[in-house]
C-alpha positions as CSV (number, residue, x, y, z in Angstrom):
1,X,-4.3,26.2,53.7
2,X,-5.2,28.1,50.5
3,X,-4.5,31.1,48.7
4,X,-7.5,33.7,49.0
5,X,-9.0,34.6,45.6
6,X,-11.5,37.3,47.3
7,X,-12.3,39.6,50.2
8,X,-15.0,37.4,52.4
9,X,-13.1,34.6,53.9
10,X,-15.6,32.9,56.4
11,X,-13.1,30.9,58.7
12,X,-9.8,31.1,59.9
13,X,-7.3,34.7,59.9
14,X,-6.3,36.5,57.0
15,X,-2.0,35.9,57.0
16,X,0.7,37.4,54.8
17,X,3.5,35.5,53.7
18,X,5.9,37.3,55.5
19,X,9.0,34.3,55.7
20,X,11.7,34.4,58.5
21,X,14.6,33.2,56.4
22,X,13.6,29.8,55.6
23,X,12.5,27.8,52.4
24,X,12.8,28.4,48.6
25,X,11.3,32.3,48.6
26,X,13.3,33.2,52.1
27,X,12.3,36.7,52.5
28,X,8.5,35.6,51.4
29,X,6.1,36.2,48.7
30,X,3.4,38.5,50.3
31,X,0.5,36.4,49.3
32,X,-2.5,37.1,51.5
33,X,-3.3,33.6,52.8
34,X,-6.3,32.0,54.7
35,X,-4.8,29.9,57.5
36,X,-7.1,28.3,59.6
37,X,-5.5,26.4,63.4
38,X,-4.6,22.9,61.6
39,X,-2.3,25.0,59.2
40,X,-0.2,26.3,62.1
41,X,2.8,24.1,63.3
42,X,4.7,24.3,66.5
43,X,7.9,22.7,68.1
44,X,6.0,22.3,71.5
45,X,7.2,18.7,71.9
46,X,10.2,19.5,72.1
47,X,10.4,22.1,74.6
48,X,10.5,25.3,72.4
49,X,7.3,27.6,71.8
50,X,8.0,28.6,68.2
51,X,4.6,28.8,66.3
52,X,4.9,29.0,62.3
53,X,2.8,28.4,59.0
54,X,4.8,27.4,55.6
55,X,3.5,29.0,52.5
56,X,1.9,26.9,49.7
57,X,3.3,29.1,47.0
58,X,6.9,29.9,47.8
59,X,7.7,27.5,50.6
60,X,8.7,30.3,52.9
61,X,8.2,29.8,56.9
62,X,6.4,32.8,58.5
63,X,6.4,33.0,62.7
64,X,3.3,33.8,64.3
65,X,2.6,34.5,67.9
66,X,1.0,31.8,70.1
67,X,-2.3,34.2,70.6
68,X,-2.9,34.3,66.7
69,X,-6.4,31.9,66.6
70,X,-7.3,33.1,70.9
C-alpha cells in the first residue's frame, strides 16, 4: 500500500482512512490511500466474512465491503 502524492493513480481504488475503532489513530487519519487487492485482508478462514485494510500512517483498521475490487 502507499500514500497517494497526486491525482492519477493507475491501479487499484482510491480509499480513505476511515478506521473502525482499532489501532493507534482509532477513529482514522483521512489519508486518501491507494489500496490495490493484496492490501486487503480478510478473516475468511475462519468462517467470518469481514474484509479490512490497515493504514500505513496511523495504524487504524478501515472495513470495506467484499465488492470493493469486483
Amino acid at each position: 500500500m502507499k500514500v497517494i502524492k497526486k491525482k492519477n493513480a493507475s491501479f487499484g481504488k482510491k480509499l480513505a482512512c476511515k478506521g473502525s475503532g482499532f489501532g493507534e489513530g482509532m477513529g482514522g487519519c483521512g489519508a486518501l490511500l491507494q489500496v490495490v487487492p493484496a492490501d486487503i485482508s480478510n478473516n475468511l478462514s475462519t468462517g467470518g466474512d469481514a474484509h479490512w485494510f490497515w493504514c500505513p500512517l496511523c495504524g487504524a483498521k478501515t472495513f470495506v465491503s467484499y465488492n470493493t475490487f469486483k
